[in-house]
Biopython code that builds the backbone (N, CA, C, O; Angstrom):
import numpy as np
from Bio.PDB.StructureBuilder import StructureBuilder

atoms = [
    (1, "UNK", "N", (-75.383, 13.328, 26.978)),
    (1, "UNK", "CA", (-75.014, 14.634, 27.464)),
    (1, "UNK", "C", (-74.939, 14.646, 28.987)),
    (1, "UNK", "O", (-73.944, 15.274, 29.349)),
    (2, "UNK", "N", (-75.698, 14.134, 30.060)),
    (2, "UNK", "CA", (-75.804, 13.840, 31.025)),
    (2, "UNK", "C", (-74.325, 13.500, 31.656)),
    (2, "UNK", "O", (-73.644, 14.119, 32.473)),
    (3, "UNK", "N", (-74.056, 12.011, 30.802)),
    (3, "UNK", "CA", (-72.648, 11.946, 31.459)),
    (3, "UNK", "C", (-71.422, 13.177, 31.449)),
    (3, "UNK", "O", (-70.528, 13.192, 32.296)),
    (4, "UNK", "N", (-71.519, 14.025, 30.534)),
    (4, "UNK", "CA", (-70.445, 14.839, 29.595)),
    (4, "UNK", "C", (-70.586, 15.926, 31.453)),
    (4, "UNK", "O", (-69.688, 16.237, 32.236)),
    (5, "UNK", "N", (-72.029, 16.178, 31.508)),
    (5, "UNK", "CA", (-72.266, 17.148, 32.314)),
    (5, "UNK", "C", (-71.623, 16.835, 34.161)),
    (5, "UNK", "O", (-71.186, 17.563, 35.051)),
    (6, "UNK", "N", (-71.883, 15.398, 34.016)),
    (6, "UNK", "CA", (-71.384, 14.701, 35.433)),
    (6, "UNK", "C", (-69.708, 14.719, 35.340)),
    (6, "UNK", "O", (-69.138, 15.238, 36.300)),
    (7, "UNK", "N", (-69.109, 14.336, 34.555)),
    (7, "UNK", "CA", (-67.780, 14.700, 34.090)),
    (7, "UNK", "C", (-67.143, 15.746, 34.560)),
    (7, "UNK", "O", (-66.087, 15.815, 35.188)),
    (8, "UNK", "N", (-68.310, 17.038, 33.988)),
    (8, "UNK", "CA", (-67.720, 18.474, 34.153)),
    (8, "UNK", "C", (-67.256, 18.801, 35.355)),
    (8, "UNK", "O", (-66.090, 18.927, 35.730)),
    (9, "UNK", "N", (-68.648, 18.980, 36.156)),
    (9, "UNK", "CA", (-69.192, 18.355, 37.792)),
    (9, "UNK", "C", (-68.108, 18.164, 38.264)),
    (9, "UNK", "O", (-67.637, 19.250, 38.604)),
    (10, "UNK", "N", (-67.390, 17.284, 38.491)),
    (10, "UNK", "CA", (-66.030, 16.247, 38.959)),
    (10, "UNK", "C", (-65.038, 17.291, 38.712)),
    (10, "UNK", "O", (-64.286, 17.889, 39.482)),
    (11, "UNK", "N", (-65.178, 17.348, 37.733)),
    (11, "UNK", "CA", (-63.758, 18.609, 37.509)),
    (11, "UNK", "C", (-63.655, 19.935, 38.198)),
    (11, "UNK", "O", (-62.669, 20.319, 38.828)),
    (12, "UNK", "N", (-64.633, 20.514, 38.039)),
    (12, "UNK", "CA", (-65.441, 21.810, 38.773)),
    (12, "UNK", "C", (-64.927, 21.366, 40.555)),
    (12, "UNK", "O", (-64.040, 21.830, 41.271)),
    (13, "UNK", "N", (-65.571, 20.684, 40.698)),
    (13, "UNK", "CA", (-65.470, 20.479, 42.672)),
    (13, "UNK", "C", (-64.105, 19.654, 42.631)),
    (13, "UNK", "O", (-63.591, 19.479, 43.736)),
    (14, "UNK", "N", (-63.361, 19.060, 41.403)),
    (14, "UNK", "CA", (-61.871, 18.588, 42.166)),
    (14, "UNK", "C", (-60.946, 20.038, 42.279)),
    (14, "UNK", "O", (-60.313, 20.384, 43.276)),
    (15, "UNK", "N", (-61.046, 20.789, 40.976)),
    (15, "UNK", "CA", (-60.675, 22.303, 40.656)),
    (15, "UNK", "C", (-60.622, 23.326, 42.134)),
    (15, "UNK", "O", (-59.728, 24.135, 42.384)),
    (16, "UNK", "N", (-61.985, 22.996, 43.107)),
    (16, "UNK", "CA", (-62.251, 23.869, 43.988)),
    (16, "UNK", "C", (-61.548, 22.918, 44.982)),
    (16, "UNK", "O", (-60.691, 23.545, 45.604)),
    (17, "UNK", "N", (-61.613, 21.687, 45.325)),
    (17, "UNK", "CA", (-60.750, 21.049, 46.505)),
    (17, "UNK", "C", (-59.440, 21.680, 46.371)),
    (17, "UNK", "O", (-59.106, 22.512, 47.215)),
    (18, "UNK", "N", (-58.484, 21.310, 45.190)),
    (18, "UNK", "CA", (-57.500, 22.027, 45.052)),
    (18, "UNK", "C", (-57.225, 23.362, 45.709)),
    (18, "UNK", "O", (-56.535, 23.565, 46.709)),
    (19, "UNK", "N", (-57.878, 24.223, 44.980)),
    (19, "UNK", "CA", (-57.740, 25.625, 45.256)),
    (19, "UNK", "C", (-58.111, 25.774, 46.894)),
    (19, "UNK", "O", (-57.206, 26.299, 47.544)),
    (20, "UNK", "N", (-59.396, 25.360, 47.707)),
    (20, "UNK", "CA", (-59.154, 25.641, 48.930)),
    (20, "UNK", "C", (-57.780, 24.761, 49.751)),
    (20, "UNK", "O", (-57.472, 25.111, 50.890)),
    (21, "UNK", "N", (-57.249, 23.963, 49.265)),
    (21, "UNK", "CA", (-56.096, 22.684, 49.571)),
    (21, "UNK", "C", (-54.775, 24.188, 49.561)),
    (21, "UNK", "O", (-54.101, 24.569, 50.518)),
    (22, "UNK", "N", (-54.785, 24.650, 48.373)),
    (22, "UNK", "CA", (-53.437, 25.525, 48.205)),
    (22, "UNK", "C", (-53.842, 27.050, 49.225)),
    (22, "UNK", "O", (-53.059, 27.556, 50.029)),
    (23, "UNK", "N", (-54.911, 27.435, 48.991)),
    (23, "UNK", "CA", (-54.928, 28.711, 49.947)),
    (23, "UNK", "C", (-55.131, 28.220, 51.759)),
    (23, "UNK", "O", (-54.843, 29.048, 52.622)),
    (24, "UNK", "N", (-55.511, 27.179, 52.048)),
    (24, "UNK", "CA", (-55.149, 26.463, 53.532)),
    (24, "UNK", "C", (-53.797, 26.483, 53.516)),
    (24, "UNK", "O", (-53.250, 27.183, 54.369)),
    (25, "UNK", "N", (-53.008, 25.776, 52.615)),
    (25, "UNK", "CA", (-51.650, 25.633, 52.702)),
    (25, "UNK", "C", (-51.229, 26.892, 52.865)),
    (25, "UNK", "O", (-50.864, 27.442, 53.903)),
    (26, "UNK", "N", (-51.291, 27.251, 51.939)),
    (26, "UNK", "CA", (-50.263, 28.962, 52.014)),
    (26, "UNK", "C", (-50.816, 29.843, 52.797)),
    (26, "UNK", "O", (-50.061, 30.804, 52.946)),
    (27, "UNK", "N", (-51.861, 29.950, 53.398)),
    (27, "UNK", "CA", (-52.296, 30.491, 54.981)),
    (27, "UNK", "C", (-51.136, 29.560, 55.608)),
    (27, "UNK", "O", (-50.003, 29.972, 55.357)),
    (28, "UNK", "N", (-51.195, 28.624, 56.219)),
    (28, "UNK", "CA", (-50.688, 27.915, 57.350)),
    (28, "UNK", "C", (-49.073, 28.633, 57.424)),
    (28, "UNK", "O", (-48.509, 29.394, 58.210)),
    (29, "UNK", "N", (-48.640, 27.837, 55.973)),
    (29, "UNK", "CA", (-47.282, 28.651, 55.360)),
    (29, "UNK", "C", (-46.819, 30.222, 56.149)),
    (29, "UNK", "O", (-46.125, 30.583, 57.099)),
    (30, "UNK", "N", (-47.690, 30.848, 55.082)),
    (30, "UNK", "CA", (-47.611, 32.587, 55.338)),
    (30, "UNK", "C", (-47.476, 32.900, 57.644)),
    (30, "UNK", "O", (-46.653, 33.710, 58.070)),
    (31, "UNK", "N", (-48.136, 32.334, 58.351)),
    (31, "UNK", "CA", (-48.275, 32.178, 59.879)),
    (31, "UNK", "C", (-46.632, 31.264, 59.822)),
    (31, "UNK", "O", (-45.645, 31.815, 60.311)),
    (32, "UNK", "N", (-46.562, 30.425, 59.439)),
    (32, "UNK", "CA", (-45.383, 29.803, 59.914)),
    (32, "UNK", "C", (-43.742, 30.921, 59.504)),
    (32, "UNK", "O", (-42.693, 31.118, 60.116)),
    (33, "UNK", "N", (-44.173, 31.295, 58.483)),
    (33, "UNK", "CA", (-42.958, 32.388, 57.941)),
    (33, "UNK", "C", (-42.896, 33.460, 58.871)),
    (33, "UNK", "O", (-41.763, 33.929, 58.980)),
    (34, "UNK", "N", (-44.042, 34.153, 59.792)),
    (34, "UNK", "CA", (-44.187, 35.257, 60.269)),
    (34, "UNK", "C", (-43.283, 34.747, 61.538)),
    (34, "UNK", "O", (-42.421, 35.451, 62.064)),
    (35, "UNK", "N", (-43.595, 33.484, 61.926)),
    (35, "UNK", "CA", (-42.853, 33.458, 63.128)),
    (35, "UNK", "C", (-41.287, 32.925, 62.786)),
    (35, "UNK", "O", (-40.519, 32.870, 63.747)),
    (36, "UNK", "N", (-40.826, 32.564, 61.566)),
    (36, "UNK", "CA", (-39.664, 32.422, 61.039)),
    (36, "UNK", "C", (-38.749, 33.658, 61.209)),
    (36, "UNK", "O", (-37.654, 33.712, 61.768)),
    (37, "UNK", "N", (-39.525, 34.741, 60.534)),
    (37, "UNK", "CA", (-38.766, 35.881, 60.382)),
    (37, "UNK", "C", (-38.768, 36.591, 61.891)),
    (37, "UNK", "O", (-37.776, 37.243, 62.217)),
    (38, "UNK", "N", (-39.888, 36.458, 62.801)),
    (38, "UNK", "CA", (-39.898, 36.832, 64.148)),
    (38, "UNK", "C", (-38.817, 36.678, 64.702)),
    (38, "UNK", "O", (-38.202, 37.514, 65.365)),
    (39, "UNK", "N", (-38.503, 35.525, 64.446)),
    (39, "UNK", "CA", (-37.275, 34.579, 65.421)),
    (39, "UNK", "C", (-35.856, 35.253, 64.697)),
    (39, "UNK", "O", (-34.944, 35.745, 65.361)),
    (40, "UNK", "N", (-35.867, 35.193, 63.655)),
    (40, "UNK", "CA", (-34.757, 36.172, 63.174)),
    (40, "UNK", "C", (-34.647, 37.457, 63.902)),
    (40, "UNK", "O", (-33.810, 37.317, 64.793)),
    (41, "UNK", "N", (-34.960, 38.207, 63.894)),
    (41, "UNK", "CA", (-35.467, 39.394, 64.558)),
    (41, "UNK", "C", (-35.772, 39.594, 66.102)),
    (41, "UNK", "O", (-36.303, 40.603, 66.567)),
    (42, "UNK", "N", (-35.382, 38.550, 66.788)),
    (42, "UNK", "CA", (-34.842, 38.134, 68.211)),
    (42, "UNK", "C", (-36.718, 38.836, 68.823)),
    (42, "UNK", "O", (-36.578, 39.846, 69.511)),
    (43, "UNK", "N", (-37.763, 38.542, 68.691)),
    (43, "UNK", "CA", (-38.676, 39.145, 68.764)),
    (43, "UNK", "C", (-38.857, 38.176, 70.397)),
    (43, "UNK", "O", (-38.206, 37.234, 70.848)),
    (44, "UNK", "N", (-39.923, 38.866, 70.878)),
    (44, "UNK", "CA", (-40.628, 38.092, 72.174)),
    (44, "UNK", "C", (-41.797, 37.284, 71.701)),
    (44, "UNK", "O", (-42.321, 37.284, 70.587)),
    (45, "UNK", "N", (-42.115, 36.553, 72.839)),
    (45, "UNK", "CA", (-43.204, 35.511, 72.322)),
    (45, "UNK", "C", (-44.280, 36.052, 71.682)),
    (45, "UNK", "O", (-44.800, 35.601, 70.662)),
    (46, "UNK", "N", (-44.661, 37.174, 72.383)),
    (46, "UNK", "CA", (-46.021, 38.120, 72.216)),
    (46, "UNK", "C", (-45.760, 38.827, 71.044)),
    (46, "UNK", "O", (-46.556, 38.723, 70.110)),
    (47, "UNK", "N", (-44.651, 39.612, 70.934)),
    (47, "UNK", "CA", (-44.152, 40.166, 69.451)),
    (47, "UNK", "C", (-44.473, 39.435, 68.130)),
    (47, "UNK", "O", (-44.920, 39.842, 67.057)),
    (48, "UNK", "N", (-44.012, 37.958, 68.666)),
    (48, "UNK", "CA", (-43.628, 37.289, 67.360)),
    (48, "UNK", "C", (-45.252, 36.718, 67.078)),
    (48, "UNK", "O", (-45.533, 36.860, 65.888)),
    (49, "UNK", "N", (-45.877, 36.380, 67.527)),
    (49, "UNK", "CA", (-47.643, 35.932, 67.428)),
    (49, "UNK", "C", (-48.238, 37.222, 67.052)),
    (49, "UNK", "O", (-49.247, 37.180, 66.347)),
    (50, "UNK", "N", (-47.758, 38.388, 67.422)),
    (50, "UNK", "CA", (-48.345, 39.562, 66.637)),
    (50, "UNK", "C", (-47.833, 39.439, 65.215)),
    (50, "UNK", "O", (-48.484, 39.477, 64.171)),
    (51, "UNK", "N", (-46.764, 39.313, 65.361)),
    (51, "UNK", "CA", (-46.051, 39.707, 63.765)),
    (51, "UNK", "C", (-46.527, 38.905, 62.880)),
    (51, "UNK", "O", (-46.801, 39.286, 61.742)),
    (52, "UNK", "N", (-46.739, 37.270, 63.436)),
    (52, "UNK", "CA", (-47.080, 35.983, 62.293)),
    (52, "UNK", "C", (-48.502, 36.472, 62.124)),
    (52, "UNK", "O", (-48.791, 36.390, 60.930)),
    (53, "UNK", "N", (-49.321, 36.861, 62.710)),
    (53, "UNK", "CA", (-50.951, 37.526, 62.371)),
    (53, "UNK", "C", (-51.013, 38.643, 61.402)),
    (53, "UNK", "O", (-51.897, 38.913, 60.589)),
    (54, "UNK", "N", (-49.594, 39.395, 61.723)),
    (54, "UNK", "CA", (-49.821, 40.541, 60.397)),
    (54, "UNK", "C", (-49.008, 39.836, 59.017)),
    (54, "UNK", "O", (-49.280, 40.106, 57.847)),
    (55, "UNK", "N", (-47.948, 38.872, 59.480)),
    (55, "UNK", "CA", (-47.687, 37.603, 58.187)),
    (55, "UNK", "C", (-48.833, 37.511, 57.420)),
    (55, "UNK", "O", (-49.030, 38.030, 56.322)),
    (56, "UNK", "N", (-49.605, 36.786, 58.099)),
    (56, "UNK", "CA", (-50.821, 36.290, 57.314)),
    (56, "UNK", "C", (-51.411, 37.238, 57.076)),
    (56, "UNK", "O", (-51.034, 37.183, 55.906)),
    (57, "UNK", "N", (-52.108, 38.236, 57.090)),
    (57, "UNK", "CA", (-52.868, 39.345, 56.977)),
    (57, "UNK", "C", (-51.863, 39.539, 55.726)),
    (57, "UNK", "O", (-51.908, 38.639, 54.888)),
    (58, "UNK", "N", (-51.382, 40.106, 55.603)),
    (58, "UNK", "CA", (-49.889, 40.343, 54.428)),
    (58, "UNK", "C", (-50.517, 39.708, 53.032)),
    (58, "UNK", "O", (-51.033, 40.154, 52.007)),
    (59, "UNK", "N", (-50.145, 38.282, 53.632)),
    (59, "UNK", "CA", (-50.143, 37.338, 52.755)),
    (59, "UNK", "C", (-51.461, 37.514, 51.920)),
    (59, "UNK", "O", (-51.534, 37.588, 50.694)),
    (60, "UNK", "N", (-52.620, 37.575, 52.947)),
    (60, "UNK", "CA", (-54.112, 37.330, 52.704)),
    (60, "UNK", "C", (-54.303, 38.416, 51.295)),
    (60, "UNK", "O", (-54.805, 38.201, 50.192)),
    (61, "UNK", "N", (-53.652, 39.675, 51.897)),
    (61, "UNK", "CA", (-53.901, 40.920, 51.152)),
    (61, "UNK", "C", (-52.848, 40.721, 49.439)),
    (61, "UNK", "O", (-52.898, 41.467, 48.461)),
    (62, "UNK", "N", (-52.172, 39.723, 49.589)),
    (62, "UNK", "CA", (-51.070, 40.453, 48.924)),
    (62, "UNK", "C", (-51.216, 39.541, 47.911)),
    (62, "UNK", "O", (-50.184, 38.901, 47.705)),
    (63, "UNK", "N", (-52.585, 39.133, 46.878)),
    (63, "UNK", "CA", (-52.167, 37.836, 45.727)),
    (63, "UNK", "C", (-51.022, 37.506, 45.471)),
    (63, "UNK", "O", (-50.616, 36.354, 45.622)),
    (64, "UNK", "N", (-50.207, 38.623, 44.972)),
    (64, "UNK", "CA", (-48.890, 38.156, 44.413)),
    (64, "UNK", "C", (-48.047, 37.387, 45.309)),
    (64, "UNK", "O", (-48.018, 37.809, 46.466)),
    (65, "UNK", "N", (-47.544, 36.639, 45.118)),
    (65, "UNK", "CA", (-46.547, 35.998, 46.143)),
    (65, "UNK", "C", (-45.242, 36.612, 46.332)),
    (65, "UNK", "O", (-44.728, 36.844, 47.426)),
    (66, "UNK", "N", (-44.594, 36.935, 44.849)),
    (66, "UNK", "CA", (-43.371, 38.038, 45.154)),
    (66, "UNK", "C", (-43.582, 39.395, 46.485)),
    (66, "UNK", "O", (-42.689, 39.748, 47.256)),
    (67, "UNK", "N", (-44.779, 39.868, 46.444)),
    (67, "UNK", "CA", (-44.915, 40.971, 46.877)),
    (67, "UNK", "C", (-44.789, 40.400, 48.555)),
    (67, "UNK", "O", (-44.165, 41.064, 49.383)),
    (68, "UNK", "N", (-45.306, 39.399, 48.827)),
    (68, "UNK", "CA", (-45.719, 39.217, 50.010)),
    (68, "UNK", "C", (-43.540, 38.704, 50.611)),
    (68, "UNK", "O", (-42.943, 39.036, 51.635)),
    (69, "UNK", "N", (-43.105, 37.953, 49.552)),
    (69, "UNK", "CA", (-41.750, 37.407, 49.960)),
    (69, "UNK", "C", (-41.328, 38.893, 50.286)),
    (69, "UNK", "O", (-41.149, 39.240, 51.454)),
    (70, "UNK", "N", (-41.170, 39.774, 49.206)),
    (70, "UNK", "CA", (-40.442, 40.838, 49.318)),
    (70, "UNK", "C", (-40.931, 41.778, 50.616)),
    (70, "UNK", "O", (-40.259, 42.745, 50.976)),
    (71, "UNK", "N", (-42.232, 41.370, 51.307)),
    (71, "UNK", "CA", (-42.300, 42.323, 52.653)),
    (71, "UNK", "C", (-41.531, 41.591, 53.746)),
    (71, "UNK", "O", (-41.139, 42.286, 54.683)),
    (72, "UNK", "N", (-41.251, 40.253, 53.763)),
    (72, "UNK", "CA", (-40.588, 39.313, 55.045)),
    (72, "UNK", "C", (-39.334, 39.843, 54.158)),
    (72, "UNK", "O", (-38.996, 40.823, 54.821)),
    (73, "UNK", "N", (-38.533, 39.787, 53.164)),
    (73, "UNK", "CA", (-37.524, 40.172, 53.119)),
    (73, "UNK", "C", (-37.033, 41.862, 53.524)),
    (73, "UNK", "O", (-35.929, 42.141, 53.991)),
    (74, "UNK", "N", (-38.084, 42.829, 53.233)),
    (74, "UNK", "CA", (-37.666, 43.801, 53.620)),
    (74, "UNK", "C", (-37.901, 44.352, 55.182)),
    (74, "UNK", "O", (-37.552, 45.468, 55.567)),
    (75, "UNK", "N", (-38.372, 43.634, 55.764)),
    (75, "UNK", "CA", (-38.507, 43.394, 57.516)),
    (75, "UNK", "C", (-37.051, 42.660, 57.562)),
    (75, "UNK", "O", (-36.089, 43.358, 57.883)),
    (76, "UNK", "N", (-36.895, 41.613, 57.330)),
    (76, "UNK", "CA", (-35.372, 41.251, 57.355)),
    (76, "UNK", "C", (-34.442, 42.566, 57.201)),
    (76, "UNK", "O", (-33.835, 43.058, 58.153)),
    (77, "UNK", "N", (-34.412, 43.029, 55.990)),
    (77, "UNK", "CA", (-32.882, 43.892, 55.812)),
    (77, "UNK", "C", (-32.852, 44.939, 56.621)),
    (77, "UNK", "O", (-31.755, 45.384, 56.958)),
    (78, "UNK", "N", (-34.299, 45.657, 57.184)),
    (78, "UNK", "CA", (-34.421, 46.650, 57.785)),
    (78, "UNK", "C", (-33.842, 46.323, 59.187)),
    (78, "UNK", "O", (-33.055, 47.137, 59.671)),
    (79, "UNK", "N", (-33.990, 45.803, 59.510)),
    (79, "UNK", "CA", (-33.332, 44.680, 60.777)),
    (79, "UNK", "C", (-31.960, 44.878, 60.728)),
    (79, "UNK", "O", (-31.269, 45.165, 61.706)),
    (80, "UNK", "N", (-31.495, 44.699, 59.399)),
    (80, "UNK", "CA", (-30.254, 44.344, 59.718)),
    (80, "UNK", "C", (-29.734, 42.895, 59.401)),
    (80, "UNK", "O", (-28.612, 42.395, 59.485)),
    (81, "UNK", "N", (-31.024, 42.373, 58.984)),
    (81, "UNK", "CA", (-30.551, 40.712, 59.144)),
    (81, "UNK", "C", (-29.831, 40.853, 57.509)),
    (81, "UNK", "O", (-29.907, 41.810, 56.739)),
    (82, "UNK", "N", (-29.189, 39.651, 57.338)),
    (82, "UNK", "CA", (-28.335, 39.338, 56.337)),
    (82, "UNK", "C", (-28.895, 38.087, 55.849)),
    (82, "UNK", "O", (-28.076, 37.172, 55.777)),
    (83, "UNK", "N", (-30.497, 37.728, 55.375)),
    (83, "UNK", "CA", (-30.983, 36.905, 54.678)),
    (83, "UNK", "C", (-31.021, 36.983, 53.320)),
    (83, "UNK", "O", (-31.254, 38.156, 53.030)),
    (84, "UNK", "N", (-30.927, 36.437, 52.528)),
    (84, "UNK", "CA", (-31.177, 36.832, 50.916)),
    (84, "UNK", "C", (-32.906, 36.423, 50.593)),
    (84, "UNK", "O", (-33.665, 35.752, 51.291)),
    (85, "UNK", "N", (-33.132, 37.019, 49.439)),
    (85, "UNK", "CA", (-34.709, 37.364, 49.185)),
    (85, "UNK", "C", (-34.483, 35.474, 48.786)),
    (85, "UNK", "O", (-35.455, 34.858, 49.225)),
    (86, "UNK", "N", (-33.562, 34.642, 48.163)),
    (86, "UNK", "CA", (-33.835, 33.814, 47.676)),
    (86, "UNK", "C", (-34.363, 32.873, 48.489)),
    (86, "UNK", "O", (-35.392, 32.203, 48.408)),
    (87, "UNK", "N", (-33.133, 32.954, 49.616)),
    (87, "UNK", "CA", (-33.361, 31.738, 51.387)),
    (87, "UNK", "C", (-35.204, 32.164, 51.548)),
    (87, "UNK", "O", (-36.181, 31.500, 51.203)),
    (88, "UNK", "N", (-35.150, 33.083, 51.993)),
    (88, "UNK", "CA", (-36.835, 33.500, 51.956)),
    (88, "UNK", "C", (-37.799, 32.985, 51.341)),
    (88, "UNK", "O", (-38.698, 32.272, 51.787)),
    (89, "UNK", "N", (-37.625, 33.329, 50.356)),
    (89, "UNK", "CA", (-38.564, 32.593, 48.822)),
    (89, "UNK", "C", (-38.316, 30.611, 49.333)),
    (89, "UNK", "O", (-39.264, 29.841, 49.487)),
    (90, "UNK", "N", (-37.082, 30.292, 49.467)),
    (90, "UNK", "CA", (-37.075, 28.593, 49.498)),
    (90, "UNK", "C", (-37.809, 28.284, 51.168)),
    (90, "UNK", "O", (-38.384, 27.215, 51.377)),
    (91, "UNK", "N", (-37.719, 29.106, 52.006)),
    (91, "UNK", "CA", (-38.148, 28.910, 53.358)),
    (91, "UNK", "C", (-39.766, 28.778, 53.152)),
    (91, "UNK", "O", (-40.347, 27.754, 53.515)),
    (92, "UNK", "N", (-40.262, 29.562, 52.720)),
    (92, "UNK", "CA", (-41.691, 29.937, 52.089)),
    (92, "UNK", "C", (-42.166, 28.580, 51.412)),
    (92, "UNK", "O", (-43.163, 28.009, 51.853)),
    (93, "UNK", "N", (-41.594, 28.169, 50.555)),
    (93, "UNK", "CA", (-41.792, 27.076, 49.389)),
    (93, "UNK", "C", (-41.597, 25.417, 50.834)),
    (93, "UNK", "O", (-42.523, 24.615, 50.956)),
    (94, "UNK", "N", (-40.978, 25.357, 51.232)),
    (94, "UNK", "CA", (-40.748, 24.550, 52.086)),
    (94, "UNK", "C", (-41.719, 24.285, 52.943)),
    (94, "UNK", "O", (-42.390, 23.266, 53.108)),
    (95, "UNK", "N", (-41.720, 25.565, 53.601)),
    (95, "UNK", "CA", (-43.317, 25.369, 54.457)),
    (95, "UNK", "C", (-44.681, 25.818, 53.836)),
    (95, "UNK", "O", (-45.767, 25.932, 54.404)),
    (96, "UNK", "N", (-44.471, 25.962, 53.003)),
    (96, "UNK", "CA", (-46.573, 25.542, 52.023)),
    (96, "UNK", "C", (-46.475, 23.653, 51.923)),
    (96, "UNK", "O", (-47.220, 22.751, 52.306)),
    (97, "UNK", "N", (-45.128, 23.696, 51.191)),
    (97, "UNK", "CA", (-44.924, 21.901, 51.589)),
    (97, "UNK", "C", (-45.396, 21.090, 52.286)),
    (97, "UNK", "O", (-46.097, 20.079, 52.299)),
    (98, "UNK", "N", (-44.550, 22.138, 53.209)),
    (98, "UNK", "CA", (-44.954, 20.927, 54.896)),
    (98, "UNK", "C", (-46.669, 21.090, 55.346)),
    (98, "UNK", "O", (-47.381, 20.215, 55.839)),
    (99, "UNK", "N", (-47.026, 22.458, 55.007)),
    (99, "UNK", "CA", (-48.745, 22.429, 55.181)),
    (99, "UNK", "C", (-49.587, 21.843, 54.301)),
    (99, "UNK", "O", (-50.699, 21.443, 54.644)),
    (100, "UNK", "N", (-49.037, 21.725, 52.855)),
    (100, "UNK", "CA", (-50.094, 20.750, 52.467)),
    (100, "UNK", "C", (-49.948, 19.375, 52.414)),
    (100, "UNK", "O", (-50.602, 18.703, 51.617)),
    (101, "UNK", "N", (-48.806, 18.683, 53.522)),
    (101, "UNK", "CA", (-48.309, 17.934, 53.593)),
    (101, "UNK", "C", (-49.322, 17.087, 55.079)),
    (101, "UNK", "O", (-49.805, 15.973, 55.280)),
    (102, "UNK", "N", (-49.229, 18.437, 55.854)),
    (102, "UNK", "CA", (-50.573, 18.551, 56.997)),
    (102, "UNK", "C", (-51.658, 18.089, 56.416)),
    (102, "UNK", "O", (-52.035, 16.965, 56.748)),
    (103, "UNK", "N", (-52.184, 18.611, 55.721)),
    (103, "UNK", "CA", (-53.751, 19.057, 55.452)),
    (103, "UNK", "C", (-53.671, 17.605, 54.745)),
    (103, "UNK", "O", (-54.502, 16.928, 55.349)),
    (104, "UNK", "N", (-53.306, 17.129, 54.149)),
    (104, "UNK", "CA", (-53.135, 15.763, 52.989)),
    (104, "UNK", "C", (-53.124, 14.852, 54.118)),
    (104, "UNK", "O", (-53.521, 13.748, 53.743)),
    (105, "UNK", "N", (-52.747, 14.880, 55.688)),
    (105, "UNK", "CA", (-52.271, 13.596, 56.227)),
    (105, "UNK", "C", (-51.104, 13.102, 55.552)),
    (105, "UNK", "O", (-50.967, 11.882, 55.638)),
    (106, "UNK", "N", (-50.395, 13.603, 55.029)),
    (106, "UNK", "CA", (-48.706, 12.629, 54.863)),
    (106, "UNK", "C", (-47.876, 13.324, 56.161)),
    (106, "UNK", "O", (-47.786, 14.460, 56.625)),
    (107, "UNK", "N", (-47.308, 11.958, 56.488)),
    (107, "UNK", "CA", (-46.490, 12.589, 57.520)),
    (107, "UNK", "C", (-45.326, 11.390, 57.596)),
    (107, "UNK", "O", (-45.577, 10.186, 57.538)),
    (108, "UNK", "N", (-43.940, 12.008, 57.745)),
    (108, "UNK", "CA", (-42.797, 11.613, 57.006)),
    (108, "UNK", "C", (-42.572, 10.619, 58.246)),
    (108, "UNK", "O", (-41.603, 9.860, 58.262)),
]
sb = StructureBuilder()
sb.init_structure("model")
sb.init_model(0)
sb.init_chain("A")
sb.init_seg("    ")
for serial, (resi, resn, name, xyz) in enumerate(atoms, 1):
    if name == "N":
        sb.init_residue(resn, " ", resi, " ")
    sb.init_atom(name, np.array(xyz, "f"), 0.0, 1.0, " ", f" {name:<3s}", serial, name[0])
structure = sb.get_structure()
């Protein structure tokens, strides 16, 4: 039984590496999108470091991931910008990539 229990153990703390691995990532992500959509939005330096802080804050608040795409998309349209929710959604997916790509040490 011992071993069965050391087993578990392993699974339990690889389960939690993971999970802090994906919410580092998609923090890093969510900050990198804020200043994505900043830059769309012809923002200033100071603007756009505000905006990627309320990105993440967003993000932090928002489990769902749709919900959080659909607020950088609707900052987009309100704008004026002509992004689609999809480019958004793949921009997003791209850079959790590249952050847990960071956090892993792979580097291309």
């Amino acid at each position: 039984m011992h071993q069965f229990d050391d087993i578990e153990h392993a699974h339990e703390k690889q389960f939690e590496m993971q999970e802090e691995m994906m919410f580092r990532a998609g923090s890093h992500a969510a900050k990198a999108m804020g200043l994505w959509v900043a830059q769309r939005l012809e923002m200033d330096e100071q603007s756009a470091k505000n905006y990627a802080s309320a990105a993440l804050d967003a993000y932090l608040a928002r489990p769902n991931h749709d919900e959080f795409i659909d607020k950088l998309f609707n900052d987009l349209q309100a704008k004026g910008i002509n992004i689609s929710r999809r480019r958004v959604n793949v921009v997003f997916q791209d850079e959790v990539i590249k952050a847990h790509d960071e956090i892993m040490g792979i580097v291309d």
